[in-house]
Every structure is written in C-alpha cells, then in structure tokens.
C-alpha positions in Angstrom: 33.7 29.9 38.6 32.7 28.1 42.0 29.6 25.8 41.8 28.1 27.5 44.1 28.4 30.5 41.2 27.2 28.5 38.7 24.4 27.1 40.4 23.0 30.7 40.9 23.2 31.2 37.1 21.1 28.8 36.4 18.5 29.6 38.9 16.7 32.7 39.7 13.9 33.8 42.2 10.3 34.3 41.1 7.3 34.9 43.6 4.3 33.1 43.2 1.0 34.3 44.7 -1.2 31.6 46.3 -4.3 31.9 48.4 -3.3 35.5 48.3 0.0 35.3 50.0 3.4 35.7 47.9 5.8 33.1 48.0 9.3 33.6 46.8 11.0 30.5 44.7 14.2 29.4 43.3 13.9 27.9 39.8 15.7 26.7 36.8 15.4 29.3 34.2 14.4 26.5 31.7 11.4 26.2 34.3 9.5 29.9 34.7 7.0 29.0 32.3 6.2 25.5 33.7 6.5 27.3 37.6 4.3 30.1 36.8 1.7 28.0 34.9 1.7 25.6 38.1 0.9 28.7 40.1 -1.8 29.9 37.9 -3.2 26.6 38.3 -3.6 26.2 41.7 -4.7 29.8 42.1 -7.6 29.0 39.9 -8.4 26.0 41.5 -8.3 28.2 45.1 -10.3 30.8 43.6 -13.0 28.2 42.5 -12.8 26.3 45.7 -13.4 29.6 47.7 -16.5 30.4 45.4 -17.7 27.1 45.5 -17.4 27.4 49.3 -18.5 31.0 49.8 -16.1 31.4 52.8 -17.2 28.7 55.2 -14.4 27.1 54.9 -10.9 27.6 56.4 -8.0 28.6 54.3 -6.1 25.8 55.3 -8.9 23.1 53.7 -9.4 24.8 50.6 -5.6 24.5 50.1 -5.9 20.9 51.1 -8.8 20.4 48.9 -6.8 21.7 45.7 -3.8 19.5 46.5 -5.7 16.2 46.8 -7.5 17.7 43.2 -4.2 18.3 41.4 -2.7 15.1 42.8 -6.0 12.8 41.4 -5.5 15.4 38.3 -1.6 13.8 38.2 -2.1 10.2 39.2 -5.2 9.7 36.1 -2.7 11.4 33.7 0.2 9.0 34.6 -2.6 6.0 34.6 -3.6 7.1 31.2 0.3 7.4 29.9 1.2 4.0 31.4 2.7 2.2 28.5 3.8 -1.1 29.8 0.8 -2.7 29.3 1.5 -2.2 25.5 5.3 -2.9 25.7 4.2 -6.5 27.0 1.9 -6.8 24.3 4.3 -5.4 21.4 7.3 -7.4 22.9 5.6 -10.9 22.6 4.2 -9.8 19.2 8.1 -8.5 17.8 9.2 -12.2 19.9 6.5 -14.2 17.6 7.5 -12.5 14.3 11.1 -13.0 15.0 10.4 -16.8 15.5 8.1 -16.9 11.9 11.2 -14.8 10.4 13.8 -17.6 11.7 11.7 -20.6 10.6 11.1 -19.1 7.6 14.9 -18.1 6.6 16.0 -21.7 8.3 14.2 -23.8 5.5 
C-alpha cells in the first residue's frame, strides 16, 4: 500500500457548518468527535454573537469576535494547566529531602 493510500485511511471528509456556510474537512478518524464538537462550538458562539448583535454587524466581525473569544477561552485554560510553577517548587522540595535522606544514612 502506497502512503499516499494509507494516509487516506486514516483520514476522511466531514463538513462543518459555520456562519451558515458548509465547509468540507479532512480529519483523523480518531478526531470526528473532537472536529464536530469544535464546530458546534463556534456555531454557538456565532449564533450568540449574532443575537447579541441583532444583525448590525458584518459577518466577517462576528467571526472575528468568536475567534478572539475561543482563543482568550484557550490561552486562560493553558494558564490555568501551567505546571511549572509547581515542578520548581516540588523539584527543590524532592532536592531537600534527598539531602536530609543522605545526611541521615551518612552518620
């Protein structure tokens, strides 16, 4: 089998609706679940952005508007699940109880 071949296998086309337009995507097939849930989720935000702004506003800005939302959404989750603030901490403490440990099995 070619890669080209297996590549396909692994991938198959889905179409996503957004701002009312269909969009057709490759994906993984480990992905469809994640993809469509993504779509949903700007599609919601759309749909409240276009209520909220009862039409005075272009299609082109709303999408904008949900973009800069989900990627503030993105960058305060990865904030929130920055660890290496904690690896620092646990590091030193793992570094003080190793030097107790050797003192203590040196006398």
């Amino acid at each position: 089998m070619s890669n080209a071949m297996a590549q396909t296998d692994n991938k198959f086309l889905i179409h996503i609706d957004i701002a009312d337009k269909q969009y057709p995507l490759w994906i993984e097939r480990t992905d469809e679940e994640l993809a469509r849930n993504a779509a949903k989720q700007v599609k919601a935000k759309y749909i409240r952005c276009r209520n909220h702004y009862a039409k005075s506003v272009e299609e082109r800005d709303l999408l904008a508007m949900v973009a800069f939302q989900l990627s503030k959404e993105n960058l305060l989750l990865e904030n929130r699940n920055d660890t290496t603030p904690y690896a620092e901490v646990l590091k030193r403490m793992v570094e003080r109880i190793d030097a107790c440990l050797d003192t203590t099995y040196k006398e």
